[in-house]
C-alpha positions, -999 to 999 in steps of 0.1 A, spaced: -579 -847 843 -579 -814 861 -543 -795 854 -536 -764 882 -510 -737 867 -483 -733 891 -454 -718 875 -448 -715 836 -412 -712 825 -394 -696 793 -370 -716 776 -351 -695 750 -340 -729 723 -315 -729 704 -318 -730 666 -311 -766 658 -341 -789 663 -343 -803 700 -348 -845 706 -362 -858 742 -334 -864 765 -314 -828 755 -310 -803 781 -319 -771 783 -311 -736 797 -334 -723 817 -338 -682 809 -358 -657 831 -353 -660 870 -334 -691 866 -310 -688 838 -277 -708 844 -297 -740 858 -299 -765 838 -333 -787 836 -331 -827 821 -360 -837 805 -371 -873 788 -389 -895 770 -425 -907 790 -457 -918 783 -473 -899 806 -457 -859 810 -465 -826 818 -478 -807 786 -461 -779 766 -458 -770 730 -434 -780 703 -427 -769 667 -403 -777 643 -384 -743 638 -371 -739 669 -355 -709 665 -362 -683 690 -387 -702 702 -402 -702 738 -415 -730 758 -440 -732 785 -439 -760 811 -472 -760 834 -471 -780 861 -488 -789 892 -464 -789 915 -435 -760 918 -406 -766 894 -369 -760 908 -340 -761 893 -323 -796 885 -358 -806 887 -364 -837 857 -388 -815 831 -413 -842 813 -418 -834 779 -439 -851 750 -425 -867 721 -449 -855 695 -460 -820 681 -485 -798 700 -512 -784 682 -521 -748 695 -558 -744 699 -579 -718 711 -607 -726 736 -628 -729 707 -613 -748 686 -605 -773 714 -643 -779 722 -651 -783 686 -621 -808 681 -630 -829 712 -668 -827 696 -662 -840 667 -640 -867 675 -657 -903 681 -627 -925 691 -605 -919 719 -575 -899 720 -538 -904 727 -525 -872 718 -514 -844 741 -532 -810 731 -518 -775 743 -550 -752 749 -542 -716 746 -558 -689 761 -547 -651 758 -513 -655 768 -510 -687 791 -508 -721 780 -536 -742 799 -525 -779 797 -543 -809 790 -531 -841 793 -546 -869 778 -542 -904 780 -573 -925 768 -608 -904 772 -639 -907 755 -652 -873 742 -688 -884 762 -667 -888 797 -666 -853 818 -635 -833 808 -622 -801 838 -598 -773 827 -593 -743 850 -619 -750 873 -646 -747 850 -666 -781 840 -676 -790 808 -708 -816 814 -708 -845 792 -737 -856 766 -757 -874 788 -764 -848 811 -770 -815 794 -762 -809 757 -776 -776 762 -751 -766 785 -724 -769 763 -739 -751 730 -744 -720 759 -710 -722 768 -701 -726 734 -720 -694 719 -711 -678 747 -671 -684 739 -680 -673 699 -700 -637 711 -667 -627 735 -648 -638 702 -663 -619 680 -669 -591 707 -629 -591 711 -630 -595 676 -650 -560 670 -629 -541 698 -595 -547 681 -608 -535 648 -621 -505 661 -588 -499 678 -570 -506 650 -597 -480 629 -586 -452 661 -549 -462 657 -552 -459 617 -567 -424 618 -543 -413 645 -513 -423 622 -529 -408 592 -532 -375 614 -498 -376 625 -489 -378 595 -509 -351 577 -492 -327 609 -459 -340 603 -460 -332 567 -476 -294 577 -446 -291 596 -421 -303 568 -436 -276 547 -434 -250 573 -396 -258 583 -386 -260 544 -402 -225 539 -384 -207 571 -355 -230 554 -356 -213 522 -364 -181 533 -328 -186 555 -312 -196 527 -324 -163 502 -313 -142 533 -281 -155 544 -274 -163 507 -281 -121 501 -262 -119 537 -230 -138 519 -232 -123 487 -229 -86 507 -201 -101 532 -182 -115 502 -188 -87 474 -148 -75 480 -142 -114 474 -156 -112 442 -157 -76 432 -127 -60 407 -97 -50 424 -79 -23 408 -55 -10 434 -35 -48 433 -11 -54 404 -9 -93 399 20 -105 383 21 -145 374 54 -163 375 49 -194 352 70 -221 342 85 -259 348 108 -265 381 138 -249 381 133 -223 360 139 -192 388 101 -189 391 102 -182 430 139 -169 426 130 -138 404 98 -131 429 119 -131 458 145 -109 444 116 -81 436 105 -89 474 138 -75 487 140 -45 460 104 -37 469 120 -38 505 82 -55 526 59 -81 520 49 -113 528 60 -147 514 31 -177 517 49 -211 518 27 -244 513 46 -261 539 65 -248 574 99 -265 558 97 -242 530 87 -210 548 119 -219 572 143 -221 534 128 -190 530 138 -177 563 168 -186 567 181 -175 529 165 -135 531 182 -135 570 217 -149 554 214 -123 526 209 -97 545 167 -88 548 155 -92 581 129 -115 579 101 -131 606 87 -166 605 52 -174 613 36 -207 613 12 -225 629 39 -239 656 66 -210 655 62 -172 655 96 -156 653 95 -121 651 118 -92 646 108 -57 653 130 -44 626 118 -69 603 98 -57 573 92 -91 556 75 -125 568 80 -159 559 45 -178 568 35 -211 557 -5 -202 538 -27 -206 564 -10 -181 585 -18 -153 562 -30 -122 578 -61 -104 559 -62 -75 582 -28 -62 575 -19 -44 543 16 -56 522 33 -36 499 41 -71 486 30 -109 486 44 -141 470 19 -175 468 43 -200 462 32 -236 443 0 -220 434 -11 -251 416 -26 -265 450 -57 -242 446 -67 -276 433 -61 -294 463 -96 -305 481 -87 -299 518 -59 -272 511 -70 -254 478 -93 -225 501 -65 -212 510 -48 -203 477 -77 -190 465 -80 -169 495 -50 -151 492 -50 -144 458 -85 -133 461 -80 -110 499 -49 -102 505 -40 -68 509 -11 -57 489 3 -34 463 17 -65 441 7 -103 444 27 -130 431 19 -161 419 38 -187 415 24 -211 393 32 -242 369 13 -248 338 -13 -272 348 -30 -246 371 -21 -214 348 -55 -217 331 -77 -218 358 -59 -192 379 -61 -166 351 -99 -176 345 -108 -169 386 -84 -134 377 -106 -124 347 -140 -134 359 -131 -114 390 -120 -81 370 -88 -87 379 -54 -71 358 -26 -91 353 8 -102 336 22 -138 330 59 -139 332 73 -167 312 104 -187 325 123 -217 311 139 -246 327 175 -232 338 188 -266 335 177 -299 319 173 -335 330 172 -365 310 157 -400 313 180 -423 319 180 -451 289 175 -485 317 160 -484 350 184 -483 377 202 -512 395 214 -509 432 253 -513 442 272 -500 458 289 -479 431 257 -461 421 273 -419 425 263 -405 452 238 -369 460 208 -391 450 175 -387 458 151 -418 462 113 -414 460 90 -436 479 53 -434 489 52 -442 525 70 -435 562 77 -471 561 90 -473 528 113 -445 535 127 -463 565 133 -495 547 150 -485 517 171 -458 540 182 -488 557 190 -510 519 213 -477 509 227 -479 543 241 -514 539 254 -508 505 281 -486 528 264 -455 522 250 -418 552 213 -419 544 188 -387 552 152 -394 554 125 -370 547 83 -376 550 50 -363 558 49 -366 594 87 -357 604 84 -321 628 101 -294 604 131 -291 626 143 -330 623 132 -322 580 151 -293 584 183 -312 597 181 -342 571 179 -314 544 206 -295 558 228 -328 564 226 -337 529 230 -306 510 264 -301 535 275 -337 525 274 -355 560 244 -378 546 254 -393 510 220 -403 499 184 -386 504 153 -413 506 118 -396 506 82 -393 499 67 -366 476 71 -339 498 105 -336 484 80 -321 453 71 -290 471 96 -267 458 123 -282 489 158 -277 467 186 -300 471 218 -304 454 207 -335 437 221 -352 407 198 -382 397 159 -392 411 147 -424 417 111 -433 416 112 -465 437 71 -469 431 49 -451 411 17 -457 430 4 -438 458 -24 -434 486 -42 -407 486 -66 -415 515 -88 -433 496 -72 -455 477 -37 -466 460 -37 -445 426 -12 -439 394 11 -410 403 -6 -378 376 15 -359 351 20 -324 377 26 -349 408 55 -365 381 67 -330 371 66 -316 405 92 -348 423 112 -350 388 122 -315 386 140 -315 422 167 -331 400 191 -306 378 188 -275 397 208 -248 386 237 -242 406 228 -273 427 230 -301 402 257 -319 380 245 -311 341 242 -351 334 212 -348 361 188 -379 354 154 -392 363 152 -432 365 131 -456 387 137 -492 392 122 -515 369 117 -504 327 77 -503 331 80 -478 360 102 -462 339 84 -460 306 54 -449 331 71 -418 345 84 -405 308 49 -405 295 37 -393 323 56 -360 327 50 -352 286 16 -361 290 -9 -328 296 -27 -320 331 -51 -293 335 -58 -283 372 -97 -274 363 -113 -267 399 -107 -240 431 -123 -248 464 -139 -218 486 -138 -223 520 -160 -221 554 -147 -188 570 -153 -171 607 -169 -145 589 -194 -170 575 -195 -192 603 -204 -165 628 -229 -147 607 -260 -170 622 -282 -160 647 -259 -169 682 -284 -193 695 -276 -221 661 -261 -247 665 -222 -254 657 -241 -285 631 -266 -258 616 -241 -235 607 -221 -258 590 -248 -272 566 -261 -237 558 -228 -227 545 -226 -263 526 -267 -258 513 -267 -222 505 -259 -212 471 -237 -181 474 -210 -185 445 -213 -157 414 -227 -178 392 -199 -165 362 -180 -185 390 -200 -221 390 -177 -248 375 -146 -240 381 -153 -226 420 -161 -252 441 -170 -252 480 -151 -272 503 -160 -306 515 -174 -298 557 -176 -333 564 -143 -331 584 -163 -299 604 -190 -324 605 -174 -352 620 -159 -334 653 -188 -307 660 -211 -330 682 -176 -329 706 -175 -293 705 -212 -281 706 -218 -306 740 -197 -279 757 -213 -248 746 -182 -232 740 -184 -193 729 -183 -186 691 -146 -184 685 -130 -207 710 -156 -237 687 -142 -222 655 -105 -222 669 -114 -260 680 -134 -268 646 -104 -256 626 -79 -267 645 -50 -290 625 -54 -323 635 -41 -354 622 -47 -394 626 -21 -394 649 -33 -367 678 -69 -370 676 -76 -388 707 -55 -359 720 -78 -336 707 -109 -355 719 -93 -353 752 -82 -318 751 -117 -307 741 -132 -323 772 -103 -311 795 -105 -267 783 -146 -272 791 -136 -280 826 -107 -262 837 -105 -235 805 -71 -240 800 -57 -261 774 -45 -300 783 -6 -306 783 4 -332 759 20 -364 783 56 -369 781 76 -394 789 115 -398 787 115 -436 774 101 -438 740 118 -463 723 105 -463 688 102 -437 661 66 -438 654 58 -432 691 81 -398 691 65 -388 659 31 -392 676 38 -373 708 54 -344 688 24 -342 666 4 -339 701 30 -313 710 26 -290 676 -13 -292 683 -13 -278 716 13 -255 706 -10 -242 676 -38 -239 697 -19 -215 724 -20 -189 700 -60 -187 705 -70 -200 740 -61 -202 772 -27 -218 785 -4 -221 812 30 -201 801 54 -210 820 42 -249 811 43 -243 769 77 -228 779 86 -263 794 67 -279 767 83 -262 741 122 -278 756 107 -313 760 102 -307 723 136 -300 713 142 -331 738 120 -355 715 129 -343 680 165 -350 696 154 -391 701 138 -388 672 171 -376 652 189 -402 671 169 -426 659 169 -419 621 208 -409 620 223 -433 644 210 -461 625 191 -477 656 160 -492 637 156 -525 644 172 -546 620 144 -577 626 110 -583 627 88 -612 632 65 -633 609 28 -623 616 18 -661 619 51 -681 638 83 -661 658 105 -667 631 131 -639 625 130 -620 590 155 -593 584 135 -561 578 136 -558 542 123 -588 534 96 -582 512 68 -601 530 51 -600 564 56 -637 564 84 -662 568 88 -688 540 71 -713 546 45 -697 565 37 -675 530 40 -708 510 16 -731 531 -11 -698 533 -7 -669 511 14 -681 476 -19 -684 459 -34 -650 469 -8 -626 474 24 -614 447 58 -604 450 51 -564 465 70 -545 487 43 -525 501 30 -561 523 50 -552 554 43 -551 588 30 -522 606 53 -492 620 54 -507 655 74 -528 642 107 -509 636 119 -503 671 152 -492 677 167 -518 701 
C-alpha cells in the first residue's frame, strides 16, 4: 500500500508511559489543541517506545491533519529501520506479516502499513517500486547495492568530517594553549612590575619612622586607658582622635567641647567644623593622611583584627602624620600590634593601666521581677531581640532605652543620653554597648551568649566577653557591688570562663587603597584592578603571617554595576567604597544607574507615613548613604539641605516609636490568624507548633517572626 507524506507532527509526551485512547498535546504550530486517538486494526503508522520521556512522535498521514482531528495509532511497538534493513527484513521473511513497521529515512518517518502481504506481492514506498520475485530478482539486488555503496559512501564522508573536525579541535586547542602561555607571561611580568610599582608606592608604609613617638595605652576596660590619652590630647593642645564608631566620636565631641577644647566632628554623615578648633573627633575611616597632627589617638585598637574593618587600624597606625600616636589597646591585640611596630622599625612605650574598679560574677543567674535594681544593662544579639526584651522590662513597670547596630547615631545618642540622665530605668542592647560607649551601669546581663556573625551563629570569644562585661563597674559611673550575670547557670558558667580564658588577636588586614587602585594603566578595567591587587604579592615578607590582605570579594560583587557606566577613576572608587549595607543596596543599585544619567546623585524617597520601625531604620540608612556620598560627587544643595530636615523628621518617628512604647503588642501565628502576644517564644500558636513542629524544633527564643512584624499600631 502506497503511503503519501502530508504533514508530520511533533508530540512532546509526557514521562509516564502512554495507553491508546490517552490524549495528547499537540506542540509546534498547534500546541493547545488537543488530538484523541484509539485503539484500530487498521491506523496510520508512527513510532512507539517504552521510555517516553522527551520523546517525539510522528504521525504521517495521507490526508491533512487538523486539530480535534481522531489521530490512529497502533497498539504495538515500532521497530525503527533503515531502508536497508527494511528490505532485508521483508526478504527474509516467508510468512505474512501483521505488524506495523516505521521505515526511517534521514530525518522523516516514511510509513508502511501493513495488514496481510506476502513478501513475493509488489510492495510501493515513496513513489519508488520495488518489483516482486517473479519479475526481476536482479532489480532488487541493484537497488539493494545501490542503497549499501550511498551507505557506505555517507558512511566515509562523515568520518572524514569528523577527521577535519578532530584536527580543527586539536588546533584550536594547541592556539588556545599558545595564548594561555602568552597572557600568563604578560601576567607575570604585570605582576613583578606593579608588585616593584607597590613596593616603591608603599616603602613609607613599611619603612622605619623615626620622627613619630608611639606610645601604647594597654589594659582591661575601665582602667582610664582612653581617659589618660585624652587628657595628653588637650595638654598637647591639637590632634586628632579616631573613634571605631560615629557614637563614640560624638562622646568624644561633646565631652572636649563641655571641658573647654574646641573640638570638630567628622564622620562619614556629619562634618562639624570650627575654625578655631584645633582638635577633631572622626570616626577611623575619616582619617585624613594628607594633614600633619601634632597628636593622634586610635581608640579600641584590637579591631585591627577585624576582617572588613581591621585596614583601617593598621592604616593609621602605620600613615598617619603626627608627632605622637596613641594606641589604645587591650591585651589580646597587644602582641601583634607591637610585632607590626618592631618589624616596621618603629619606637615605642607600653603604658600599663589597671582596672579602676572591679566587677564580680554574680553567684546564680539572674531572675526577672520587678524588684530587680534598676541602671541595668541587658545584652542581646539581635534588633529583634532588643525590641522584645525592651518590651518584657517594660511590663515589669519599668523606662526602657534600646541601643543596636542599625539605630542612626542621633536616636543612639538620645537612648544613651536618656539613660545615663535617669529618664529611662533600664538599658537593653546588642554588643555595640562593647565599644568603649560608657554608661552609669551597675549590673550586665547576658540574655544569650551566641551570636551571628554573617555566617553563622557562633560562641561569644573571650575579648567579645571582656569587651560587653567591662561596661559594668565604671569608675565614677558604677555602684562598687557592680556585677556581671546572665539568665540561666550554663550561660553563666560560660561567660566566667570565658573572660579568664586567653585570646590572642594574631592577624592585621592591609587594604585596597586609591593609590593602588589607580596605579593601572587607565584603560583596565574596574574587575582587573581589583584581582591584581588580590594576586600580586606585595607584602614585606618579615610581614607574611601576621599581615594579611583584605578580602575584595565585596569590590568584586558590585563592580560589574559600576564599570557598565564607564565612570572616571575616582567617582568608581567613591562608588566601589562606598558604605553600604543590606538594607540600602537596592538604593545604591539605583543611585548608580540614576548619577550615569543625570550626574547628580539620586534623592532617597520619603514619605511621611511610615508606620513601623524597621521601615524608618531602612529609609534613614538610604539617607546616611546619600549623605556620605555628597561629600565626593555631585548633588543638588539646596535638596541635601532638605534632605538633611526630613532626616531629623524620621529619626523623630523613629524615637517615637522606641520611647512611646508603640510596638505592636501582637503578632500572628505563621500557619492560622491566631493572636500571640509578642514575646511568646515561638512563631507559632499552640496547637499549630504541637500538630507540626514539637518534634523538630526546641524551646528557643531566637524562632520569632520577622521585623515586619512589630508595627506600631
Amino acid at each position: 500500500m502506497n503511503k503519501t507524506i502530508k504533514y508530520t507532527l511533533d508530540y512532546s509526551i509526557s514521562n509516564e508511559l502512554m495507553e491508546i485512547g490517552d490524549t495528547v498535546l499537540i506542540g509546534d504550530d498547534a500546541t493547545g489543541y488537543r488530538v484523541s486517538y484509539a485503539r484500530s486494526e487498521s491506523c496510520v503508522s508512527g513510532y512507539m517506545i517504552n521510555d517516553w520521556e522527551n520523546v517525539k512522535i510522528h504521525i504521517v498521514s495521507d490526508e491533512e491533519i487538523k486539530s480535534g482531528d481522531t489521530v490512529l495509532l497502533p497498539n504495538k511497538e515500532i521497530k525503527i529501520m533503515t531502508e536497508l534493513d527494511m528490505l532485508d527484513y521483508l526478504s527474509s521473511e516467508s510468512n505474512a506479516v501483521k505488524k506495523i513497521i516505521g521505515l526511517a529515512t534521514n530525518d522523516v518517518i516514511y510509513s508502511l502499513e501493513v495488514e496481510e502481504i506476502n513478501i513475493y506481492d509488489e510492495i510501493k514506498y515513496d513513489g519508488m517500486k520495488i518489483k516482486t520475485k517473479q519479475e526481476e530478482t536482479k532489480s532488487f539486488n541493484e537497488f539493494s547495492k545501490k542503497l549499501k555503496a550511498d551507505q557506505i559512501a555517507k558512511k566515509m564522508a562523515k568520518d572524514e568530517r569528523r577527521k577535519e573536525k578532530k584536527i580543527d579541535n586539536i588546533k584550536r586547542e594547541s592556539e588556545k594553549r599558545i595564548k594561555e602561555q602568552e597572557d600568563n607571561k604578560k601576567r607575570m611580568k604585570i605582576h613583578l612590575d606593579y608588585g616593584k610599582l607597590f613596593k616603591e608606592q608603599l616603602s613609607e608604609t613599611w619603612q622605619s619612622n623615626t620622627e613619630t613617638n608611639y606610645v601604647i595605652h594597654v589594659g582591661k576596660t575601665n582602667s582610664g586607658k582612653t581617659y589618660n590619652a585624652l587628657q595628653r590630647l588637650k595638654e598637647v593642645g591639637g590632634g586628632i582622635y579616631l573613634a571605631p564608631l560615629r557614637l563614640l566620636a560624638w562622646e568624644v565631641y561633646d565631652r572636649l567641647n563641655n571641658e573647654g577644647s574646641r573640638c570638630s566632628l567628622v564622620t562619614g554623615e556629619e562634618q562639624i567644623e570650627y575654625s578655631n578648633a584645633k582638635i577633631t573627633s572622626a570616626t577611623i575611616e575619616m582619617a585624613s593622611y594628607s594633614k600633619e597632627y601634632e597628636m593622634a589617638i586610635i581608640d579600641e585598637s584590637f579591631m585591627i583584627g577585624d576582617k572588613d574593618r581591621g585596614k583601617s587600624w593598621l592604616n593609621a597606625m602605620l600613615n598617619i602624620k603626627a608627632k605622637e600616636i596613641h594606641i589604645i589597646i587591650n591585651e589580646e591585640a597587644l602582641e601583634l600590634v607591637t610585632k607590626i611596630l618592631d618589624l616596621t622599625d618603629r619606637g615605642y612605650e607600653i603604658k600599663k593601666y589597671e582596672m579602676l574598679q572591679k566587677f564580680k560574677f554574680a553567684e546564680k543567674n539572674f531572675i526577672f521581677s520587678k524588684n530587680i535594681p534598676k541602671r541595668g544593662v541587658f545584652v542581646t544579639f539581635s534588633r529583634i531581640n532588643v525590641l522584645i526584651n525592651k518590651m518584657k522590662i517594660e511590663n515589669l513597670g519599668f523606662n526602657v532605652s534600646a541601643l543596636y547596630g542599625n539605630l542612626p547615631p542621633e536616636i543612639k545618642k538620645k537612648q544613651i543620653e536618656d539613660f545615663i540622665e535617669g529618664r529611662t530605668d533600664m538599658l537593653v542592647t546588642t554588643d555595640v554597648i562593647g565599644m568603649g560607649i560608657n554608661v552609669p551601669c551597675d549590673y550586665i546581663i547576658f540574655l544569650e551568649t551566641e551570636k551571628f556573625d554573617g555566617i553563622t551563629n557562633r560562641a561569644l570569644n573571650s575579648m567579645e566577653v571582656r569587651q560587653i562585661a567591662g561596661r559594668t563597674g565604671r569608675y565614677g559611673l558604677s555602684n562598687e557591688d557592680s556585677f556581671v550575670s546572665s539568665v540561666n547557670s550554663q550561660q553563666l558558667k560560660f561567660i566566667k570562663g570565658k573572660y579568664q580564658e586567653n585570646y590572642t588577636v594574631r592577624l592585621a588586614y592591609f587594604g585596597l587603597t586609591y593609590e593602588i587602585f589607580s596605579s593601572f594603566p587607565e584603560d583596565m578595567l574596574i574587575k582587573d584592578r581589583i584581582n591584581y591587587f588580590k594576586n600580586i604579592d606585595f607584602i614585606p615578607s618579615r610581614l607574611k603571617g601576621i599581615v594579611l590582605k583584605e578580602d575584595v570579594q565585596k569590590y568584586l560583587s558590585i563592580e560589574s554595576l559600576i564599570e557598565v557606566h564607564k565612570f572616571d577613576l575616582k567617582t568608581a572608587w567613591h562608588l566601589l567604597t562606598a558604605p553600604t549595607k543590606y538594607n540600602n543596596e537596592e538604593y545604591f543599585k539605583g543611585l548608580i544607574h540614576y548619577y550615569a544619567q543625570n550626574k547628580t546623585l539620586k534623592l532617597p524617597h520619603i514619605q511621611n507615613d511610615y508606620l513601623e520601625a524597621k521601615s524608618l531604620e531602612d529609609v534613614i540608612s538610604e539617607v546616611e548613604l546619600y549623605l556620605n556620598l555628597t561629600r565626593h560627587l555631585n548633588h543638588d544643595s539646596d535638596k541635601t539641605e532638605k534632605i538633611k530636615k526630613d532626616k531629623e523628621m524620621l529619626i523623630e518617628k523613629l524615637t517615637t516609636i522606641l520611647l512611646d512604647k508603640k510596638l505592636a503588642r501582637k503578632k500572628s501565628c505563621k500557619l492560622c490568624p491566631t493572636l500571640l502576644d509578642i514575646t511568646y517564644p515561638y512563631g507559632y500558636c499552640k496547637d499549630c507548633y504541637n500538630k507540626k513542629f514539637r518534634s523538630r524544633y526546641t524551646y528557643n527564643y531566637n524562632d520569632f517572626d520577622d521585623d515586619d512584624d512589630y508595627m506600631y499600631k
